[in-house]
N, C-alpha and C positions, 0 to 999 in steps of 0.2 A: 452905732449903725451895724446891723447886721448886718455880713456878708449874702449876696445872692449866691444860692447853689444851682449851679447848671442840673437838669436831668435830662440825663440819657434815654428818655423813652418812646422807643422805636415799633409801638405797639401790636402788632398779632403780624406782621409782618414775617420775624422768624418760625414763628410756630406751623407758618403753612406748608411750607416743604416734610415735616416732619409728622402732619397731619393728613399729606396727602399721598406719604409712602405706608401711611400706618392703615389707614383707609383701602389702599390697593391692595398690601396684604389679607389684611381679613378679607376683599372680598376675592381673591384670589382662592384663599382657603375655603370659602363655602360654594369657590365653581370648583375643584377639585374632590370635593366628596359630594356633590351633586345636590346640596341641602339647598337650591333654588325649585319652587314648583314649576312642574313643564306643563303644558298643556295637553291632556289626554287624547290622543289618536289610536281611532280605533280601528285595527287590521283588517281587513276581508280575510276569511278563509281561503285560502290556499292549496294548490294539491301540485305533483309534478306532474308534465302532462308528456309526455312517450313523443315522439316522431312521426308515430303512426297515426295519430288523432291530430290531425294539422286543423291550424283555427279554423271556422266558419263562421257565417255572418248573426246564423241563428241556430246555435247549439241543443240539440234537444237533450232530455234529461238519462241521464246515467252516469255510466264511471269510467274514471279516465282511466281504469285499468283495462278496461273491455278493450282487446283487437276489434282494429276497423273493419275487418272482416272475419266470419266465422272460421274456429279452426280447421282445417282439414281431418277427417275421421281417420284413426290409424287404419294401416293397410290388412282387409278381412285376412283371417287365421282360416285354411282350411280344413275342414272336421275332421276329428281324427278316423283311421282306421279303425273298422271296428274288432273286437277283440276277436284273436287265435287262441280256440280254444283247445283242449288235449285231446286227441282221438279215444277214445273209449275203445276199451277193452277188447277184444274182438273174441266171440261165444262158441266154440264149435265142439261138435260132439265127438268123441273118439271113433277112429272106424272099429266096428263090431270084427269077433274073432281075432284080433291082434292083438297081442298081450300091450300095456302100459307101460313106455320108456321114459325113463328118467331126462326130464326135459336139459337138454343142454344149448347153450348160446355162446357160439362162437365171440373171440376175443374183439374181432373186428367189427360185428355187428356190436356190441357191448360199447364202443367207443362211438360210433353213429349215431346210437339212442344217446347218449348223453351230450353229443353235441348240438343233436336236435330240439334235446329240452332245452337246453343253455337260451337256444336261438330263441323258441319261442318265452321264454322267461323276459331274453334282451327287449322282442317284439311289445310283451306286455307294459313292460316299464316306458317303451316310448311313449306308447299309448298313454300310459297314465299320465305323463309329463307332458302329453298334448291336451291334452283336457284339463290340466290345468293351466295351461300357456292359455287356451280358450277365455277360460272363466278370469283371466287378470285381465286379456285386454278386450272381455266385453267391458268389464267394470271401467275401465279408463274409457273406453268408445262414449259409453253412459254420461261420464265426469265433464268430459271436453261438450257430451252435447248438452248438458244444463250451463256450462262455459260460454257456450255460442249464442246463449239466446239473451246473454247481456247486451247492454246498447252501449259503444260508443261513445260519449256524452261526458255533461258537466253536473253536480248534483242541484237542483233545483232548474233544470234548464227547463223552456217553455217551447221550445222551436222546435224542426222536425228535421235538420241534420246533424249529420253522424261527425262528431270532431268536439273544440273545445272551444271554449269563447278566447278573443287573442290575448285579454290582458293576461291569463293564464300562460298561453304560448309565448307569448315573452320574455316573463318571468322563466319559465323553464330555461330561457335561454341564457338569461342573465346570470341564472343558476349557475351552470355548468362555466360560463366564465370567470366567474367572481369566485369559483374553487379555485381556480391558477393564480389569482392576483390577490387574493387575500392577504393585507398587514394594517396591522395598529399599532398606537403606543397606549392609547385610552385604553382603563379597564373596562368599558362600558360605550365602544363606540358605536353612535347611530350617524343615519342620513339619508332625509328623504329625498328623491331628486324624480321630478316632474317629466316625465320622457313624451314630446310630440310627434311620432312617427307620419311623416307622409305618403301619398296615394304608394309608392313606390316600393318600401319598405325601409327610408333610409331614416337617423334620425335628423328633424330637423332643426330641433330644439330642446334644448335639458336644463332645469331653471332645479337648483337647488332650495328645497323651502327650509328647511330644517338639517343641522349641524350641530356635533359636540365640539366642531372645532379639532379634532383630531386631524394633521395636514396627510399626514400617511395612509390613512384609511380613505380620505377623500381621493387622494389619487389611486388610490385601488380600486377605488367606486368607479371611477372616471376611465380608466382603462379595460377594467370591466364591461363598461357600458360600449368602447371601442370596438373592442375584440368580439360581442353578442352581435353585435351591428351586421355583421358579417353575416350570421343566419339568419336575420329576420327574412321574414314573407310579409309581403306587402299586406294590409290590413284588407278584409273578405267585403268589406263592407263598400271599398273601391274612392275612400276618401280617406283624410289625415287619422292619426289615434290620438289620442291624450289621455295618460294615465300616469299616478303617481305610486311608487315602490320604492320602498323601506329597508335600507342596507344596516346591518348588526352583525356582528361577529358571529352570530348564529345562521345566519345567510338573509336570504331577499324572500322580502314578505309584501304583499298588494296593501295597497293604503286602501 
């Protein structure tokens, strides 16, 4: 009789533990160099928008670098004096029967005439240097008013006020926070986050759509969105907002 042999076999049962750490690293390794496809979102053009172009409800078209209002003209230059010229010669004929004296000029009249040129030499040069003070600040008077007759505005706008649309004005604002609060550890961090502003200007809701998962950036994001909260202006249109903006280490962009 042949002996039974016992087997020891405890089928796939160890293999999983070591299937399931080998599995988490690779895909650990291909979320750290990004080799998963994202899904393309495509940015709205963007521009910074000034203080002085505050939202409206219906932006009409131009650039948000135009002042809201036209510059002021610098202050008229008045025209120069006109030129001091040198007296001419003065012609007279010798009195008859008096013989011809060797003309002489006291030492003190001799120091008068040359003070006198001096003067009007100094006169001339003012002159000249007012005529040219003239002719730069007509050319700027010129510059400021080809300046002034820009509009206001957002580029493709449709409407007929002077300002910017708000998703813009926001953003501006989000801007200038998110420079003080700016940190990551990702080489490549993003994050979209959905901002609902109400009639008031506060937010009332912020729903993250998209994340690298970066926790440090998120809270920069988040604090950011804090600290902006504080200059919004209530939305032109007199109800809630809803718009989504695109946080990157390169700053805030309009979804």
């Amino acid at each position: 009789m042949n002996p039974s042999v016992k087997r020891n076999d405890k089928g796939l049962l160890p293999t999983l533990p070591v299937s399931l750490i080998f599995h988490l690293a690779i895909y650990g390794l291909f979320a750290w160099f990004h080799f998963f496809p994202s899904a393309p979102v495509t940015e709205a053009p963007v521009y910074y928008v000034d203080v002085v172009n505050l939202p409206v409800a219906s932006p009409q078209q131009g650039s948000p670098s135009a002042a809201g209002t036209a510059p002021s003209p610098p202050p008229a230059v008045k025209p120069p004096a006109p030129e001091m010229k040198l007296p001419a010669k003065e012609s007279g004929q010798k009195p008859a029967g008096k013989p011809a004296k060797a003309a002489t000029t006291p030492t003190r009249t001799a120091e008068e005439s040359s003070k006198e040129f001096e003067d009007r030499l100094a006169r001339l040069q003012q002159s000249s240097d007012a005529r040219h003070e003239a002719a730069a600040m007509d050319a700027i008077r010129k510059k400021a008013a080809v300046r002034g007759k820009g509009q206001a505005g957002i580029p493709g706008g449709t409407g007929h006020e002077s300002g910017s649309d708000y998703a813009s004005y926001i953003r501006s604002r989000l801007v200038d926070a998110f420079k003080t609060t700016i940190a990551y550890q990702d080489k490549t961090p993003r994050m979209t986050v959905i901002l609902t502003i109400d009639k008031n200007g506060r937010v009332l809701k912020r729903r993250t759509e998209s994340s690298t998962g970066d926790r440090l950036f998120e809270d920069a994001v988040n604090r950011a969105i804090v600290k902006a909260e504080r200059e919004f202006r209530p939305p032109p249109n007199g109800g809630s907002f809803e718009y989504g903006f695109i946080f990157t280490a390169q700053g805030v962009g309009k979804q």
